[in-house]
C-alpha positions as CSV (number, residue, x, y, z in Angstrom):
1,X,-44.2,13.8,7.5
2,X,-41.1,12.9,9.2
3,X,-39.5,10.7,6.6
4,X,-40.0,14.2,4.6
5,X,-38.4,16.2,7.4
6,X,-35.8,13.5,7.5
7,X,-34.9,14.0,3.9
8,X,-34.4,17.5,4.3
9,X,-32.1,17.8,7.1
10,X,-29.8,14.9,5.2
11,X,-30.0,17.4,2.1
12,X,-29.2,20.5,4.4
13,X,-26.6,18.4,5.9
14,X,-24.5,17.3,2.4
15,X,-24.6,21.1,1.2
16,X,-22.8,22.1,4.2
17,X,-20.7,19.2,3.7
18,X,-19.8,20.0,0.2
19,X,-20.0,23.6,0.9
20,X,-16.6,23.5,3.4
21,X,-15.0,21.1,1.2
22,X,-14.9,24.0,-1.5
23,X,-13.3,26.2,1.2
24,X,-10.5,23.8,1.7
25,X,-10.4,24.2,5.4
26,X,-7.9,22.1,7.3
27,X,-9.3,22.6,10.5
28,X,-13.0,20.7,11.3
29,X,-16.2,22.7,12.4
30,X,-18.4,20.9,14.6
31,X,-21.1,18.6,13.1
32,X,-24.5,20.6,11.7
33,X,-27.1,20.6,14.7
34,X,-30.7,19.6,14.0
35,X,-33.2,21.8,12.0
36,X,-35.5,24.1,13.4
37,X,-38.4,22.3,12.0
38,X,-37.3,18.5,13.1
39,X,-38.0,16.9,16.2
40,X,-35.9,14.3,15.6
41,X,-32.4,13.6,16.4
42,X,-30.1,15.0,13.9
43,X,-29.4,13.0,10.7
44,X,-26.7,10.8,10.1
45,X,-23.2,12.6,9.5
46,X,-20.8,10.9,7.4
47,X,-17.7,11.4,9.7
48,X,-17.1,13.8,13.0
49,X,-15.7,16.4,10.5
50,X,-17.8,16.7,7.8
51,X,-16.4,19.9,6.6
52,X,-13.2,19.2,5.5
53,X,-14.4,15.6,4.5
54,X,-13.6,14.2,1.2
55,X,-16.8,12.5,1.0
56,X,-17.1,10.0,-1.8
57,X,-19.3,6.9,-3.0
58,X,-17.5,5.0,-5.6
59,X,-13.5,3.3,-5.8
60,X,-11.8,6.2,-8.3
61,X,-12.9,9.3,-5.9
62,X,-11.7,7.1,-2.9
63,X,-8.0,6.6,-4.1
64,X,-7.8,10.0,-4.7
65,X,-9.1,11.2,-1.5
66,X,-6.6,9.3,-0.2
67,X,-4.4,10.4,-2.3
68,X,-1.8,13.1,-1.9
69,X,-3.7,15.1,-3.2
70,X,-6.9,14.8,-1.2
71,X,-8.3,15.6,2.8
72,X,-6.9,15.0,5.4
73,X,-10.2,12.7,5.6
74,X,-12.2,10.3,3.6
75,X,-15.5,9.7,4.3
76,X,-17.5,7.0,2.3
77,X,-21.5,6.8,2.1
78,X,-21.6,2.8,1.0
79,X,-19.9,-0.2,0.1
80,X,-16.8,0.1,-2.3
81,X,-15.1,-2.5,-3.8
82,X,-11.4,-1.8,-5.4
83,X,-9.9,-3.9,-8.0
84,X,-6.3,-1.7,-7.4
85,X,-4.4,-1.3,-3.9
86,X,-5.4,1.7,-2.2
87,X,-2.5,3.4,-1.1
88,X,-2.9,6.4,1.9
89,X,-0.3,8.9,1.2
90,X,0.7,12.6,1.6
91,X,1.0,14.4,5.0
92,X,-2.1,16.3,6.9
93,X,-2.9,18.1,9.5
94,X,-5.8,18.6,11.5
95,X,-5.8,21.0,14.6
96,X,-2.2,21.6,14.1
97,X,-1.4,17.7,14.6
98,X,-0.6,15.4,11.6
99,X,-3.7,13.6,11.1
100,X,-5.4,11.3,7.9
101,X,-8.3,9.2,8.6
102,X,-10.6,7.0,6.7
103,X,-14.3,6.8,7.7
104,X,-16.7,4.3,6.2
105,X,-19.4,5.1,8.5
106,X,-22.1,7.3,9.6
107,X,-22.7,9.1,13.1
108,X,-25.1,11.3,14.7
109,X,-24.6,14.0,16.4
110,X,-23.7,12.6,19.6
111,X,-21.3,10.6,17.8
112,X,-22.8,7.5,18.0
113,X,-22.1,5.3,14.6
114,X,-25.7,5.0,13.0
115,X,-24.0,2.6,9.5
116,X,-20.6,1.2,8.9
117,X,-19.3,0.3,5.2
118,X,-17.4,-2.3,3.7
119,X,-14.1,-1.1,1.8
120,X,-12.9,-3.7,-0.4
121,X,-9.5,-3.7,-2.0
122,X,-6.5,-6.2,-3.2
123,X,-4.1,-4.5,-0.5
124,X,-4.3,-1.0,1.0
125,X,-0.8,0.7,1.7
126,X,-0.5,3.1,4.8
127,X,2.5,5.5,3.8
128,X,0.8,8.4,5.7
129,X,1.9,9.4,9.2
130,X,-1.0,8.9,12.0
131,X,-3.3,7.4,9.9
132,X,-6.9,5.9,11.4
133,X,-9.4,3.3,9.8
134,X,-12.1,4.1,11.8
135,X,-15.8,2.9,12.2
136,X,-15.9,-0.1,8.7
137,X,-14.9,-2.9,7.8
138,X,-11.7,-3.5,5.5
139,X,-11.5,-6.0,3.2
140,X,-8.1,-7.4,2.1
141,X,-4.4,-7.2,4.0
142,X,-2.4,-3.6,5.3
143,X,0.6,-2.8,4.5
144,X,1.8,0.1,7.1
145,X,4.9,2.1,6.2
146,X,4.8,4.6,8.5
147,X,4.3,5.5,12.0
148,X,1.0,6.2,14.3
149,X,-1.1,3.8,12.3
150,X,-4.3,3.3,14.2
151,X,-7.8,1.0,13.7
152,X,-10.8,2.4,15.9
153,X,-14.2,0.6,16.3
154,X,-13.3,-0.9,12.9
155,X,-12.7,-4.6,11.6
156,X,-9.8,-5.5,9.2
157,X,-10.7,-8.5,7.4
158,X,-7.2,-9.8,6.6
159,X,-3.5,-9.7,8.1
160,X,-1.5,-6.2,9.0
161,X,2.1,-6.2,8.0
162,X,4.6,-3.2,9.4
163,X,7.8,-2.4,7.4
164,X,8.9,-1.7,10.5
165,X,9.2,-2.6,14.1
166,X,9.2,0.7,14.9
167,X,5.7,1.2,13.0
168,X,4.3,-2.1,15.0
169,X,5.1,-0.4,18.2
170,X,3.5,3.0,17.0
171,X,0.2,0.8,16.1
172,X,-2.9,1.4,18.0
173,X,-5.6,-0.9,17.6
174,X,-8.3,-0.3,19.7
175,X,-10.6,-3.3,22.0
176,X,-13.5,-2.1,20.0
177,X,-12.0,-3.2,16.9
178,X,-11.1,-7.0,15.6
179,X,-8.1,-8.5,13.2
180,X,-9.1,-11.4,11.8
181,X,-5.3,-11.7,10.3
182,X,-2.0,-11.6,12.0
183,X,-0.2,-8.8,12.8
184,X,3.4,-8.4,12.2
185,X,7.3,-7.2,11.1
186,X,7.2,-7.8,7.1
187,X,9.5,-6.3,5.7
188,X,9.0,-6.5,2.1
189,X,13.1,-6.0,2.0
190,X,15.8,-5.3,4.2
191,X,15.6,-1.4,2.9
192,X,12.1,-0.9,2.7
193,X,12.4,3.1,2.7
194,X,14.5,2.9,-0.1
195,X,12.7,0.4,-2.3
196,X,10.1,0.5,-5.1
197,X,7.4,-1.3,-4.0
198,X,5.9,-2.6,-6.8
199,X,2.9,-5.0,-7.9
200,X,2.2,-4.8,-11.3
201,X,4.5,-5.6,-14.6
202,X,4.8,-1.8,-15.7
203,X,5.7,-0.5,-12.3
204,X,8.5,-3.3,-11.9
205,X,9.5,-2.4,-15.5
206,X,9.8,1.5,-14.6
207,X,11.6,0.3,-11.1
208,X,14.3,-1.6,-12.6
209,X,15.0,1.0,-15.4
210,X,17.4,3.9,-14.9
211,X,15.2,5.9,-13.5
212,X,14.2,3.3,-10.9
213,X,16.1,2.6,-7.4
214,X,18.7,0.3,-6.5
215,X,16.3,-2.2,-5.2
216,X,12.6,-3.2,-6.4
217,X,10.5,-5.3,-4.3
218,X,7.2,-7.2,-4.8
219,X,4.3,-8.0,-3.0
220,X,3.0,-10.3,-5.3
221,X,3.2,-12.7,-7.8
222,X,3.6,-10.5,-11.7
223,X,3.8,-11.8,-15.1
224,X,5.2,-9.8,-18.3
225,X,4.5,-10.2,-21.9
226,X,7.5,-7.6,-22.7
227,X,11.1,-8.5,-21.8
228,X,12.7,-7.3,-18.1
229,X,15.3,-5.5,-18.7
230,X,17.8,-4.2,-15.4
231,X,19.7,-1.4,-16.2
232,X,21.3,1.9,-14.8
233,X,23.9,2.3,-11.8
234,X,22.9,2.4,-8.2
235,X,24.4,2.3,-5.3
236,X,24.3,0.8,-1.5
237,X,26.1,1.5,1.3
238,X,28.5,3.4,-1.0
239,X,29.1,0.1,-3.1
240,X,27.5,-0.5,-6.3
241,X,24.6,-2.6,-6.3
242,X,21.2,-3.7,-7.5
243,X,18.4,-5.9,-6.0
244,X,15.1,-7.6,-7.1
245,X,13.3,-8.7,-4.1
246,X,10.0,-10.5,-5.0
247,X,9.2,-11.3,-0.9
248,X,8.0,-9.9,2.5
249,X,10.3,-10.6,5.7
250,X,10.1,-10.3,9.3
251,X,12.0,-8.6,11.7
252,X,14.6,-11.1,11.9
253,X,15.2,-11.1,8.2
254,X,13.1,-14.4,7.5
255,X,11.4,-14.8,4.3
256,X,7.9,-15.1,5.4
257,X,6.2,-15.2,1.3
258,X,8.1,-15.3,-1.7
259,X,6.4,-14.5,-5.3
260,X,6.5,-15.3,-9.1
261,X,8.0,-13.4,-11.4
262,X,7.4,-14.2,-15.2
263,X,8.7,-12.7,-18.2
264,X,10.1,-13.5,-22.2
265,X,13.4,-13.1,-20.4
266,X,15.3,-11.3,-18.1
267,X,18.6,-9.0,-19.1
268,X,20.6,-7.7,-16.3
269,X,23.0,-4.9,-17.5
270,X,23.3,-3.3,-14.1
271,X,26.6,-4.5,-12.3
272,X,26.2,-6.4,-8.5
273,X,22.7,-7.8,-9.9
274,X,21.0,-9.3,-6.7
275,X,17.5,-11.9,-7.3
276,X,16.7,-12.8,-4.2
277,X,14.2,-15.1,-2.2
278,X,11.7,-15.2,-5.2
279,X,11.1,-17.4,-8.5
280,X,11.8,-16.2,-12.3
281,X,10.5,-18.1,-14.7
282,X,12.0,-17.6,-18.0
283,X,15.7,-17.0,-19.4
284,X,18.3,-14.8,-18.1
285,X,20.6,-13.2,-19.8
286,X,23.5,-11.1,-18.0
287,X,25.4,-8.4,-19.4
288,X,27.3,-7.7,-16.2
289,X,29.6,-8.6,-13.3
290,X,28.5,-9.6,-10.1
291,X,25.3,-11.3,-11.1
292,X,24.0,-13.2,-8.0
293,X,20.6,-15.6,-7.4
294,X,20.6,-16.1,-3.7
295,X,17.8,-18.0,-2.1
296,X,16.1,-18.0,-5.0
297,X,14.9,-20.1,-8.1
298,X,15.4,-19.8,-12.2
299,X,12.7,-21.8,-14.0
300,X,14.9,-21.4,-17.1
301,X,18.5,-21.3,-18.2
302,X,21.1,-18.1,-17.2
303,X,23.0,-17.2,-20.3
304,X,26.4,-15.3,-19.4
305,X,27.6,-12.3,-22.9
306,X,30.8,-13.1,-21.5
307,X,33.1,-16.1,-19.5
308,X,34.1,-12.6,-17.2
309,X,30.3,-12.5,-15.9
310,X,30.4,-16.3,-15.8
311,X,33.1,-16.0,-13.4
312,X,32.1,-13.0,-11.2
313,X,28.7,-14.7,-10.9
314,X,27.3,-16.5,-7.3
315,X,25.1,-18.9,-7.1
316,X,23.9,-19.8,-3.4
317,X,23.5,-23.1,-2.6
318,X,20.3,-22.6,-1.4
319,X,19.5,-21.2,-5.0
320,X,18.1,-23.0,-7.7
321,X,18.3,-23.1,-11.8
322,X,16.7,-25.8,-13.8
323,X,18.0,-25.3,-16.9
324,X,21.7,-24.7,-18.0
325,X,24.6,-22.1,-17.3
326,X,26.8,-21.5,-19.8
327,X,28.2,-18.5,-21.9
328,X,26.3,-17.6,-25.1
């Protein structure tokens, strides 16, 4: 008899759960008290608003509740294991404050967390303000990019990386809860909020295209079976210039991981062409002045359209190219 009773209270429970989610509230009621009927202790509530609660169960329904385009909080019911980054973004409020959580848990009604979940991802990006991993476990590294990140009764099974001191020293990560990683300044490059931060082949193609920006970084290795093409002018500081940064940095600008880029070949038609603290591995071809590989390696020969790029070109000393250099 109570396992029945049970069952209907946790049914009662995800209408009203669904039910305020269809009424797009921003602002949380209180959780559902027990039914009449039961004895027991409420059931389990999925999060400490369940009204407003995105509540999902499988990987695509999580990235879009986190998406701009979902609640201001995600609430998952099991285990779910990602093969794509998750990426928090878009701004929410809730009671008037900006506010996005993520809560891979359930609760009772005194609050009291009854089953925590495992979220399991390649990376998940933080770009939303204030944002809380409460209650679960996360699999895989955090990237934060903005401020008030927090971790609450929660374990993060991997390293946290900040784009910013400034978002470091906004962090809040609670005694309750355990890093198994590091935590620290990465920059993934020296203009992080103006970068494409990329980390698959058609986003770094789309990044380095006209309609891109005038730097693209990576946060991992990528390999191409379509040409890379760098086009389109940008600028920097008021001077032309264009940047691919396939690394993460700290605070004091030291490369802390570089990554792989490979590709047919690489043409560079965009004038003040910057690769920087990464590897390409095939040909490049440059169609430009001011080409420049600074702390950096080509696995492959640079080919210069003219002796006028040749000349304009630098090549660190820290830098490396293993094949030849030479106008073609």
């Amino acid at each position: 008899m109570k396992k029945y009773i049970g069952l209907v209270v946790v049914l009662t429970l995800l209408v009203s759960m669904f039910a305020g989610c269809a009424k797009k509230e921003e602002t949380p009621t209180a959780p559902a008290e027990t039914t009449p009927e039961s004895t027991e202790p409420a059931a389990a509530e999925p999060t400490d608003a369940v009204t407003t609660a995105s509540i999902v169960t499988e990987g695509p329904a999580l990235v879009n509740a986190l998406s701009a385009n979902g609640a201001w909080i995600a609430a998952t019911l099991n285990d779910i294991t990602l093969t794509e980054d998750l990426v928090v973004e878009g701004e929410f409020t809730n009671k008037d404050k900006i506010a996005r959580k993520l809560a891979p848990y359930t609760q009772d009604a005194d609050h009291n967390i009854t089953a925590s979940f495992t979220i399991t991802a390649p990376k998940m990006i933080v770009k939303s303000e204030n944002f809380k991993f409460q209650g679960g476990i996360f699999v895989g590294d955090i990237y934060v990019e903005a401020n008030g990140f927090q971790v609450s009764m929660a374990t993060v099974k991997g390293n946290i990386y900040y784009a910013s001191q400034e978002y470091m020293d906004s962090a809040v990560i609670t005694e309750d809860s355990v890093v198994e990683g590091k935590q620290e300044v990465a920059e993934a490059t020296d203009a992080v909020t103006t970068a494409s931060i990329v980390t698959d082949g058609p986003a770094l193609v789309n990044a380095l295209s006209a309609n891109g920006t005038w730097i693209a970084a990576t946060l991992n290795d990528i390999t191409l079976t379509e040409d890379l093409v760098v086009f389109g002018e940008f600028t920097n500081k008021e001077k032309i210039a264009r940047k691919l940064a396939p690394y993460t940095q700290d605070a004091d600008h030291n490369i802390t991981a570089s990554f792989t880029i490979t590709a047919p070949k690489m043409t560079v038609q965009s004038e003040n062409f910057k690769f920087q603290g990464g590897t390409f591995v095939g040909d490049i071809y440059v169609q430009a002045n001011g080409f420049q590989v600074s702390k950096a390696t080509v696995e492959g020969n640079i080919y210069y359209e003219l002796k006028e790029y040749m000349d304009s070109a630098i090549i660190t000393d820290d830098s490396t190219v293993t094949g030849t250099m030479e106008v073609k």
